[in-house]
C-alpha positions in Angstrom: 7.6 91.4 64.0 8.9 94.8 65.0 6.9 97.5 64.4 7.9 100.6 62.6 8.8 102.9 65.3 10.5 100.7 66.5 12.9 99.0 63.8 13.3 103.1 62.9 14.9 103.5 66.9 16.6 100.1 66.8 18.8 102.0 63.3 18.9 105.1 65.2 20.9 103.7 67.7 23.6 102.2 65.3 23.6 104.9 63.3 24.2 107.4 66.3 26.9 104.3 67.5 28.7 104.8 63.9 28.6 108.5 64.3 29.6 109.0 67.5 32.5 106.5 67.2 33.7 108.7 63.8 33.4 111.7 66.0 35.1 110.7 69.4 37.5 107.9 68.5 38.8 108.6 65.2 40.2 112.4 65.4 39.4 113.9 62.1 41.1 117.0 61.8 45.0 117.2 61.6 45.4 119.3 64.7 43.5 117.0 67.3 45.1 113.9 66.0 48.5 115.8 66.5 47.7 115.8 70.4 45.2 113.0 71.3 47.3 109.5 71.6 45.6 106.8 71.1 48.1 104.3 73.5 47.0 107.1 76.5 43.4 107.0 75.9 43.5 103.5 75.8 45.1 103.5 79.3 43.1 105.8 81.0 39.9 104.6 78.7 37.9 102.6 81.9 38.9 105.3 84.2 36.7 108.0 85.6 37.6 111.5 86.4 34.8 112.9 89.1 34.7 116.3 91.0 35.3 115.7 94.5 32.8 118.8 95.4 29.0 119.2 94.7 28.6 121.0 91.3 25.6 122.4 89.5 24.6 120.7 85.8 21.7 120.2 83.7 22.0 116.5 81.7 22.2 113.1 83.1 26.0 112.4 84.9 28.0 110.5 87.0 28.5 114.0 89.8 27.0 114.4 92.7 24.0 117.4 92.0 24.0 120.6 94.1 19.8 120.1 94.3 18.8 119.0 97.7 15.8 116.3 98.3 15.5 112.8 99.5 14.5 111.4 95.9 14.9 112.3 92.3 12.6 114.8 90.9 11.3 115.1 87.4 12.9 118.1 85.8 12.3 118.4 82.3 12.7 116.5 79.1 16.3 115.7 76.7 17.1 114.5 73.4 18.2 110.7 73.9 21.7 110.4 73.3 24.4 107.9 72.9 24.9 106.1 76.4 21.4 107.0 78.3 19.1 104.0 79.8 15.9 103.1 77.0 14.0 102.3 79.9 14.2 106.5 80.5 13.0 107.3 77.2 9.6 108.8 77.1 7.6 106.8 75.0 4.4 109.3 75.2 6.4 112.3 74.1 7.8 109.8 71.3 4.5 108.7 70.2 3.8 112.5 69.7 6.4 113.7 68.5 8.2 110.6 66.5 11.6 111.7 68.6 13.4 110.6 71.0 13.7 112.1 74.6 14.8 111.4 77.9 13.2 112.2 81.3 15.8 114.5 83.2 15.6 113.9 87.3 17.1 116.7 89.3 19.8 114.8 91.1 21.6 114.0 88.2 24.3 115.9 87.0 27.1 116.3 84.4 30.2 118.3 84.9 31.0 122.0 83.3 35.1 121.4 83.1 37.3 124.7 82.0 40.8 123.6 80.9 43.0 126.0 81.4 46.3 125.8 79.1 49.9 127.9 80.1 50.5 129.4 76.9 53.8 131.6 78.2 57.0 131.2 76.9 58.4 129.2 79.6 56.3 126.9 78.1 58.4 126.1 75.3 61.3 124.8 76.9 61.9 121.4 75.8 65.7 119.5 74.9 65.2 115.4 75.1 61.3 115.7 75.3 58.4 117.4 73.5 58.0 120.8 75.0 56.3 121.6 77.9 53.6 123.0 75.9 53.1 120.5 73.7 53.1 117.8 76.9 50.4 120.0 78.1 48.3 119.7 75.1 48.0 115.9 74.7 47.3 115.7 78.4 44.6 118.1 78.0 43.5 116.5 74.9 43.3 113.1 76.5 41.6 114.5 80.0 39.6 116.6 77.7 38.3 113.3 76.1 38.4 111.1 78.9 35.6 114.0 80.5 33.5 113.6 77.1 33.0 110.1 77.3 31.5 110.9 80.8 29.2 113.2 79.0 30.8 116.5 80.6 31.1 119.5 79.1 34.7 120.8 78.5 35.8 124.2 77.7 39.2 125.8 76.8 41.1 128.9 77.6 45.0 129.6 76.7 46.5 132.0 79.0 50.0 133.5 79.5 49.4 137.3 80.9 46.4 137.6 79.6 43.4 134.9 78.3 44.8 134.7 74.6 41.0 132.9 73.9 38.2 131.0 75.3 36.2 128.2 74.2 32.8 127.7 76.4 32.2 124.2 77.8 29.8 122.2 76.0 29.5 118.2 76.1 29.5 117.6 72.5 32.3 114.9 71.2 32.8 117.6 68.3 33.6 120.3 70.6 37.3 118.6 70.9 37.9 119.6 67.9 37.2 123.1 67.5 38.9 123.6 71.0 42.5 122.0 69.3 41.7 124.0 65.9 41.6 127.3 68.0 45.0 126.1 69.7 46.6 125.0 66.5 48.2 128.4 65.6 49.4 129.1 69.1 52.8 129.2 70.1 54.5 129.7 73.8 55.3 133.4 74.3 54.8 136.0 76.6 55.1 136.5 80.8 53.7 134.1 83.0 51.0 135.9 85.4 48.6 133.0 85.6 46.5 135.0 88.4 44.6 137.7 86.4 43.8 135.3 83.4 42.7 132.5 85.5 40.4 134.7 87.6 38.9 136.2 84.0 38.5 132.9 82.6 36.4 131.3 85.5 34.2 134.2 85.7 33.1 133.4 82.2 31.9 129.7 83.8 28.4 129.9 84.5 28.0 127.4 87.4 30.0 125.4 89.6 32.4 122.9 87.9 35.8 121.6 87.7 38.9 124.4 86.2 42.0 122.1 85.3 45.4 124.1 85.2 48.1 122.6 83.1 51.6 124.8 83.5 54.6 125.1 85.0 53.3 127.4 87.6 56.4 129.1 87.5 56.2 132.8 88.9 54.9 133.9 92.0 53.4 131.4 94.2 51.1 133.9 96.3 49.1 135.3 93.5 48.5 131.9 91.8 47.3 131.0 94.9 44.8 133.4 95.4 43.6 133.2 92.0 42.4 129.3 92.9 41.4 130.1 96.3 39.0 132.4 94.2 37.9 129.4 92.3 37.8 127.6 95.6 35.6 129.8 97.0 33.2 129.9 94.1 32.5 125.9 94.7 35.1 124.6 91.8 37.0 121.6 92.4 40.2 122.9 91.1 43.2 120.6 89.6 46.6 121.8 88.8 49.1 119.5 86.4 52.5 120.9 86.8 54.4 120.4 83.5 58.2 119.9 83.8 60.7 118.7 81.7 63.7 116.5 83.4 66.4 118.8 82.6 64.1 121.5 84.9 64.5 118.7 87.7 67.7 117.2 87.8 69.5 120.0 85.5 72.2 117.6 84.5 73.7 119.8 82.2 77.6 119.5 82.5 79.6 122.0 79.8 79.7 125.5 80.2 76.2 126.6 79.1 74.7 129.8 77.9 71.0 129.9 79.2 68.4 131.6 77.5 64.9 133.9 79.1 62.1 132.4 77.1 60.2 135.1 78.5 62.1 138.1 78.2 63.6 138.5 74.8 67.8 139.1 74.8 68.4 137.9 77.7 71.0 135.3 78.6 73.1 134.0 81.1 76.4 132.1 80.5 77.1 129.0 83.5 79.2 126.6 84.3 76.6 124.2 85.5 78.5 122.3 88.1 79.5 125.9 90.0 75.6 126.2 90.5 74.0 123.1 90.4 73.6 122.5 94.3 72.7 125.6 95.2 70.2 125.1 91.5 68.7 122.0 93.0 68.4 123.1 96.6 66.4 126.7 95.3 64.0 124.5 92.8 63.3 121.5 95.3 62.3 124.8 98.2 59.8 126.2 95.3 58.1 123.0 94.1 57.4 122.2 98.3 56.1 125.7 98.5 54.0 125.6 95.6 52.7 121.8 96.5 52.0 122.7 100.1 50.3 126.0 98.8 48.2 124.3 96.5 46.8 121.4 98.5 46.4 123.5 101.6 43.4 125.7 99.8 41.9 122.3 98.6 43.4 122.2 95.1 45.1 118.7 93.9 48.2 119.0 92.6 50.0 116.5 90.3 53.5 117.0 88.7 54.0 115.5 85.3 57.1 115.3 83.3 57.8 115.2 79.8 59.5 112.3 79.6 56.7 110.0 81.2 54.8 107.8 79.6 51.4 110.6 79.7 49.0 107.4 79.8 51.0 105.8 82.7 51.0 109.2 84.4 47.8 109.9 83.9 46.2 106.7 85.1 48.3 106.7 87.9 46.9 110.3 89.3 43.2 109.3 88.0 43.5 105.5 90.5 45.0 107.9 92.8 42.6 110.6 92.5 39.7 107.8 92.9 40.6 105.6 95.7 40.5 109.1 98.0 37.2 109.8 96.6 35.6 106.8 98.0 37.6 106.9 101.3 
């Protein structure tokens, strides 16, 4: 027969199971079940999302550490949690204490993630799909819980010209929550100067990591590339998701058409679409290969995504992608 302690750790575990699945899998508040689907999480569910630098952390993870050695040093003691090997529990500290904990090695790691949502008004440009911004929000949603399960810590900050507000990375299941509650009265307005916020919001990170972008990227190619060569050089791995919607990429629109600045208030423009579509598609094809060749040159991956994909196909296409160049 079991003894005590152990039947009590035996219940702990399925009660931390039941919890943990209320937490992660069932979203309880009305704004994170408005953005995490359930048919993309279930496709990118088995997939793993790793930084393809070194990165500095604290609790057991799948990253490779920035500490140097030839074996794995004893660092300090964790809580358990869901997920963690028994045969790492400390069963001296347990028999002390009646809790719990871990032995933490130095060359393990978890991942400090910053997403990084374009909240600007070109954002809210959507006709046959959801907007741009919304697209953006279930993908960071979903990559936001794919990171979770992997027991990173994932932080938020909505930017348009200016970091509109910051949540800190922390690797708590619950933490998705209170990031989409924050984000939940938002709506796209503004300029888009990505380079100042972005450079404010990473200075708030307080090691190396992983900042996701997920915009447009429209504006100035030059300053939004020095703004991640900043993060570059600070030792983030650095991943941009362009948002677009298909109109933006084929603009098939065939009546006279009066086009509106999301950006600048009053300001339209009345087309005919087929006078200017060439010379459209011709301008837009020259910016996405400057921005793509910008981006990847400093490092930076870059992935378009459009708002009329399937976000679970997309995102487990870039994700096999993302990890078959990992273990070239």
């Amino acid at each position: 027969m079991a003894s005590p302690r152990v039947a009590r750790f035996v219940q702990s575990l399925r009660d931390r199971r039941i919890v943990d699945a209320e937490v992660i899998d069932s979203p309880s508040t009305p704004a994170l079940a408005e953005y995490l689907d359930p048919k993309a999480l279930a496709q990118v569910g088995q997939l793993e999302l790793l930084s393809q630098t070194v990165v500095d952390g604290f609790l057991s993870g799948k990253h490779r550490s920035s500490h140097r050695g030839g074996c794995s040093e004893f660092a300090e003691h964790r809580p358990y949690a869901k997920g963690d090997e028994i045969r790492m529990i400390d069963w001296r500290v347990f028999a002390k204490s009646d809790r719990y904990y871990v032995k933490q090695f130095d060359d393990e790691t978890n991942l400090q993630a910053l997403m990084v949502v374009d909240t600007s008004g070109s954002m809210g440009f959507g006709m046959s799909t959801p907007t741009k911004l919304t697209y953006a929000l279930m993908a960071c949603a979903c990559v936001s819980r794919l990171m979770l399960r992997q027991r990173d810590s994932v932080g938020l900050a909505a930017i348009h010209n200016s970091v509109r507000f910051y949540v800190p990375p922390k690797p708590r299941a619950s933490h998705l929550q209170l990031m989409f509650e924050a984000l939940r009265p938002l709506r796209a307005e503004g300029e888009t100067q990505l380079d100042g916020p972005i450079a404010e919001a990473s200075r708030r990170l307080t090691r190396r990591g992983m900042v996701i972008l997920f915009s447009d990227c429209f504006g100035d190619i030059e300053r939004l590339k020095s703004s991640l060569q900043l993060l570059r050089t600070r030792g983030h791995d650095v991943l941009v998701f362009q948002i677009l919607a298909p109109e933006e990429l084929t603009f098939t629109f065939r009546r006279p058409t009066r086009f509106e600045d999301l950006e600048h208030a009053g300001q339209r423009l009345n087309i005919n679409p087929g006078i200017v579509r060439k010379q459209y598609l011709e301008r837009f094809q020259r910016f996405m290969d400057e921005l793509k060749h910008a981006v990847t040159r400093i490092g930076c991956d870059h992935e378009v995504l459009r708002t009329d994909q399937d976000l679970g196909t997309a995102l487990a296409y870039y994700l096999r992608r993302r990890g078959a160049m990992k273990r070239k």
